[in-house]
Jmol script that loads the backbone (N, CA, C; Angstrom):
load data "model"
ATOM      1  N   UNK A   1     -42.728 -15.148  -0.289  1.00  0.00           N
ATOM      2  CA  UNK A   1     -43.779 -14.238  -0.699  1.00  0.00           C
ATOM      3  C   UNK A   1     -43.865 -14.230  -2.220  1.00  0.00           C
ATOM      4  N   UNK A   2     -45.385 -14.208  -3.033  1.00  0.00           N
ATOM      5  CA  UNK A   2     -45.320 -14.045  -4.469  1.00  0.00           C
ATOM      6  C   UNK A   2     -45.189 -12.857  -4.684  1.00  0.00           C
ATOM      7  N   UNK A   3     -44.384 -12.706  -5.960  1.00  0.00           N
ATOM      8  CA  UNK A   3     -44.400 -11.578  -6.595  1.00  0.00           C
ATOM      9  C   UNK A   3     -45.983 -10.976  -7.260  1.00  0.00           C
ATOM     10  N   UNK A   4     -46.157 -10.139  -7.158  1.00  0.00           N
ATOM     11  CA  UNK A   4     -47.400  -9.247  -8.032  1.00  0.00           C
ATOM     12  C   UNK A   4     -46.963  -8.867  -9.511  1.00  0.00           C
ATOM     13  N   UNK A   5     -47.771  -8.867 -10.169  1.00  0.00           N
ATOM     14  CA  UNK A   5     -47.981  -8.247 -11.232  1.00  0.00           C
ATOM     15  C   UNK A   5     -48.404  -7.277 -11.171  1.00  0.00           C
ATOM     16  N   UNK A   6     -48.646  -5.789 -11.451  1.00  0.00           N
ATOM     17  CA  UNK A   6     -49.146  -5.191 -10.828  1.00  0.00           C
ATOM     18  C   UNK A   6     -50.239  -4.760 -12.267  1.00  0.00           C
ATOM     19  N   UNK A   7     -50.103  -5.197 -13.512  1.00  0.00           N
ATOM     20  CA  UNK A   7     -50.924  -5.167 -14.306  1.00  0.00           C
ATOM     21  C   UNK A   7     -51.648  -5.980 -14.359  1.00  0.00           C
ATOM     22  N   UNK A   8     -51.849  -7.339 -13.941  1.00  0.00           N
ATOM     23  CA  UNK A   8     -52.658  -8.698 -13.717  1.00  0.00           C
ATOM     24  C   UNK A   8     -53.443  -7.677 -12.560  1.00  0.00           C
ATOM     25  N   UNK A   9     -52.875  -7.133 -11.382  1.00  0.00           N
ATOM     26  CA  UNK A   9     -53.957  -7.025 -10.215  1.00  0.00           C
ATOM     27  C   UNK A   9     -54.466  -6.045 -10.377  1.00  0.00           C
ATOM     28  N   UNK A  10     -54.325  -4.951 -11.577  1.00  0.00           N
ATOM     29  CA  UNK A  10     -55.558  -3.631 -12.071  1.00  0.00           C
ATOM     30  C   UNK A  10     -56.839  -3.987 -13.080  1.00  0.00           C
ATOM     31  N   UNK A  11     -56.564  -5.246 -13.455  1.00  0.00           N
ATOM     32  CA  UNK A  11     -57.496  -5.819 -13.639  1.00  0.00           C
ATOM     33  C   UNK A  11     -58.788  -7.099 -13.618  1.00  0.00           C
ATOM     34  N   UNK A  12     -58.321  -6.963 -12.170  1.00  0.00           N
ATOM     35  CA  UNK A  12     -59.051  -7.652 -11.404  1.00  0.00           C
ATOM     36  C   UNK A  12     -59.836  -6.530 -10.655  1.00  0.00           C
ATOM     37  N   UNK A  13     -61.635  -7.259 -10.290  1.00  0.00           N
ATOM     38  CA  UNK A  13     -62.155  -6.316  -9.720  1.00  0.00           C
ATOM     39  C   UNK A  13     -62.255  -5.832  -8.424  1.00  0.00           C
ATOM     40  N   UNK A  14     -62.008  -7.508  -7.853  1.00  0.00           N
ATOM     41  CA  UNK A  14     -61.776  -7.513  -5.660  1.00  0.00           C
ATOM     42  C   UNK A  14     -60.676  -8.361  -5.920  1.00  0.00           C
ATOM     43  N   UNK A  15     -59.826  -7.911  -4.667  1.00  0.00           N
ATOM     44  CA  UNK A  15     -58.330  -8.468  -4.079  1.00  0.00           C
ATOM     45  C   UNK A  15     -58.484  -8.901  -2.821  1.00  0.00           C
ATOM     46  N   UNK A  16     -58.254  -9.676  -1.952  1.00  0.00           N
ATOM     47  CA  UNK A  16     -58.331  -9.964  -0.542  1.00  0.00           C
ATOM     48  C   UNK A  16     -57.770  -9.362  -0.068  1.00  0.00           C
ATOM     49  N   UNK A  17     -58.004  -8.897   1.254  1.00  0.00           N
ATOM     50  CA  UNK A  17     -57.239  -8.274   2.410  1.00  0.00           C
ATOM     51  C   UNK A  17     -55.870  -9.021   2.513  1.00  0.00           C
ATOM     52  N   UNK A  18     -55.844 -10.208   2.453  1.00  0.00           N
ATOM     53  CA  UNK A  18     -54.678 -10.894   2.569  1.00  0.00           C
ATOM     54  C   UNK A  18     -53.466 -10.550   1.529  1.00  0.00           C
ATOM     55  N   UNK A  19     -54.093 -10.231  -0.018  1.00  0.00           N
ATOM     56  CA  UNK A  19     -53.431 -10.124  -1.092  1.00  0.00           C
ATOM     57  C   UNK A  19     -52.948  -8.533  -1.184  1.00  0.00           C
ATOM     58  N   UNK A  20     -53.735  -7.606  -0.714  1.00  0.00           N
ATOM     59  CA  UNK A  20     -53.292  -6.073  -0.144  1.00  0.00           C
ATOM     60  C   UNK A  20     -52.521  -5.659   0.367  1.00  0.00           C
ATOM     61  N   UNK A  21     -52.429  -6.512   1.784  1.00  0.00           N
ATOM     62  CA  UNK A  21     -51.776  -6.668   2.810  1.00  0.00           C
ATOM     63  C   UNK A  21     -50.202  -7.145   1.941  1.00  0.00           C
ATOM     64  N   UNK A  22     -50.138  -8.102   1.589  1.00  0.00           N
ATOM     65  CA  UNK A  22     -49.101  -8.613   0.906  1.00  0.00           C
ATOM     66  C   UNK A  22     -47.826  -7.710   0.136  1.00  0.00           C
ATOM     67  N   UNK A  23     -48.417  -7.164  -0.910  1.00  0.00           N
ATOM     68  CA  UNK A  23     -48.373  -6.237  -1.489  1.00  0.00           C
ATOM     69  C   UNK A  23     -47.779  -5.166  -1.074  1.00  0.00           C
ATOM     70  N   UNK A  24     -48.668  -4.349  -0.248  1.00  0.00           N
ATOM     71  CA  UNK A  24     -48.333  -3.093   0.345  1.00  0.00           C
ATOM     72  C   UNK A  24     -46.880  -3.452   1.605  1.00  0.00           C
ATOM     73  N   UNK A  25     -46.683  -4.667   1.966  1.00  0.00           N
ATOM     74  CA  UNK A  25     -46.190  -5.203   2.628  1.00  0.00           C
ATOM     75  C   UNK A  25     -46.703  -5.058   4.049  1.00  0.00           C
ATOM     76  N   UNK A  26     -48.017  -4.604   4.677  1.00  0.00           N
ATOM     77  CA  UNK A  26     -48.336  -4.380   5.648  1.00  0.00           C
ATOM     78  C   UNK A  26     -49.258  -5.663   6.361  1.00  0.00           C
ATOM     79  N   UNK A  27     -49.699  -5.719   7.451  1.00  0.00           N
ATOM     80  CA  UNK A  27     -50.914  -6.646   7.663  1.00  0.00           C
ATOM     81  C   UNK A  27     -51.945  -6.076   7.518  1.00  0.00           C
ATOM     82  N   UNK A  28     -52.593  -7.738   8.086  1.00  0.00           N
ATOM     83  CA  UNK A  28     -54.000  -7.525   7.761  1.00  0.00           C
ATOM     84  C   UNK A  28     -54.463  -6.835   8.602  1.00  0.00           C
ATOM     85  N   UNK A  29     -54.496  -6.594   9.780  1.00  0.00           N
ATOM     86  CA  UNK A  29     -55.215  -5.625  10.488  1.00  0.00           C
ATOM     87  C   UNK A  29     -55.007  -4.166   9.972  1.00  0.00           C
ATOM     88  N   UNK A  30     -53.611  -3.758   9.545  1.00  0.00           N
ATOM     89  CA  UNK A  30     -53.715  -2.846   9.104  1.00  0.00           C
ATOM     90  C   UNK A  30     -54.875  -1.993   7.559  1.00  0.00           C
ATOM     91  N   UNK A  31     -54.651  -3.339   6.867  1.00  0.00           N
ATOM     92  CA  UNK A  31     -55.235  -2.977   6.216  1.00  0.00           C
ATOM     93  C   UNK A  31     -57.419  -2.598   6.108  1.00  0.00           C
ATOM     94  N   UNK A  32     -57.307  -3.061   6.968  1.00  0.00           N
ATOM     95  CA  UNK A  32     -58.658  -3.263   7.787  1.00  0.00           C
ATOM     96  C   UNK A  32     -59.500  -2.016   8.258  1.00  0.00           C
ATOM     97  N   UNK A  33     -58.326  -1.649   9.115  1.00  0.00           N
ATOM     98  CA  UNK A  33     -58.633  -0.469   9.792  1.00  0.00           C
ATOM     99  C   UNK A  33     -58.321   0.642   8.386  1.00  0.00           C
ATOM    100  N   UNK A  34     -57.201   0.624   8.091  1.00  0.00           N
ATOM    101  CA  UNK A  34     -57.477   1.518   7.100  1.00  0.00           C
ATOM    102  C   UNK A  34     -58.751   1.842   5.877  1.00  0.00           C
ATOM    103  N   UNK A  35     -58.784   0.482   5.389  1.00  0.00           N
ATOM    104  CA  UNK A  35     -60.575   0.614   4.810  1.00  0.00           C
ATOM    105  C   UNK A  35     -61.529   1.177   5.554  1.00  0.00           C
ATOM    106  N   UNK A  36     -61.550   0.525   6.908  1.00  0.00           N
ATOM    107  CA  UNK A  36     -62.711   1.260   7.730  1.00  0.00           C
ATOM    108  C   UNK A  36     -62.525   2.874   8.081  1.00  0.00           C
ATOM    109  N   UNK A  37     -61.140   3.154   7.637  1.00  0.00           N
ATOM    110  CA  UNK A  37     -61.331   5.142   8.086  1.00  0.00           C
ATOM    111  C   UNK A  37     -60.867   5.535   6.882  1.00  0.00           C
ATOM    112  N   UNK A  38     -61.606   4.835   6.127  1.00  0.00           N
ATOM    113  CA  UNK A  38     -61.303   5.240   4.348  1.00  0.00           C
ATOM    114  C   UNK A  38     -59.499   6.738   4.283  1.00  0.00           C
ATOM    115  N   UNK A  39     -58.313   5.561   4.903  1.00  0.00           N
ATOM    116  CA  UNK A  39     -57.589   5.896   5.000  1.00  0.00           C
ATOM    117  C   UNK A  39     -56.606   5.241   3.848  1.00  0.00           C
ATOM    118  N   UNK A  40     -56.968   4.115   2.595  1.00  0.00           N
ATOM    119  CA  UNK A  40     -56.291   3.719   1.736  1.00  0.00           C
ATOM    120  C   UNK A  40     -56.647   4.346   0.404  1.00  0.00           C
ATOM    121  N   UNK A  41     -55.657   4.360  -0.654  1.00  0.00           N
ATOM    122  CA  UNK A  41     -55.975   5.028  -2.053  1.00  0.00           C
ATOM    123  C   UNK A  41     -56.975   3.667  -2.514  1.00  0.00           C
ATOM    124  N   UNK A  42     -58.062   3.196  -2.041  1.00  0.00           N
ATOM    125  CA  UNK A  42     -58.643   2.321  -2.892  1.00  0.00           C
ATOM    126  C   UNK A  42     -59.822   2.735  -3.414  1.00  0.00           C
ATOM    127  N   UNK A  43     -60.276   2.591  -4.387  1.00  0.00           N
ATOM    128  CA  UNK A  43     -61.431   3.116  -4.602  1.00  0.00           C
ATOM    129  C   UNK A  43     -62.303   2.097  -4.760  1.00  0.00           C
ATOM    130  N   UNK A  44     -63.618   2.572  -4.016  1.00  0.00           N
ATOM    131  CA  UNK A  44     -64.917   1.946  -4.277  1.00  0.00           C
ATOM    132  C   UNK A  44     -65.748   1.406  -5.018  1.00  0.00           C
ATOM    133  N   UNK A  45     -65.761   0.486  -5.563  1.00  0.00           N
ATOM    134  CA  UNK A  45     -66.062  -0.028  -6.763  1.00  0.00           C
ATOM    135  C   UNK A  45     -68.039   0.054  -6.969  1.00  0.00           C
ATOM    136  N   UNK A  46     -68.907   0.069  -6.305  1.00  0.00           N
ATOM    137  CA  UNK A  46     -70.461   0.118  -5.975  1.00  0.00           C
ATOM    138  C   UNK A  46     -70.795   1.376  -6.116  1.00  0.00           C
TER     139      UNK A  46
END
end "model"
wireframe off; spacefill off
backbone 0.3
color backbone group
């Protein structure tokens, strides 16, 4: 698994589900469903 930067990835504007997932150490489905019941600290960028 790569390590994050976690200052490289606050400035970036989109991350993949894959790269989230990674991260948070969870999957991708999880992370999925959680976007869809606006159940993650992510904020909306639009």
């Amino acid at each position: 698994m790569n390590e994050f930067n976690p200052e490289t990835i606050l400035k970036e504007k989109n991350i993949t589900i894959k790269k989230a997932a990674e991260m948070m150490g969870k999957s991708e489905q999880f992370i999925r469903i959680g976007l869809r019941n606006n159940r993650l600290p992510f904020r909306n960028s639009s």
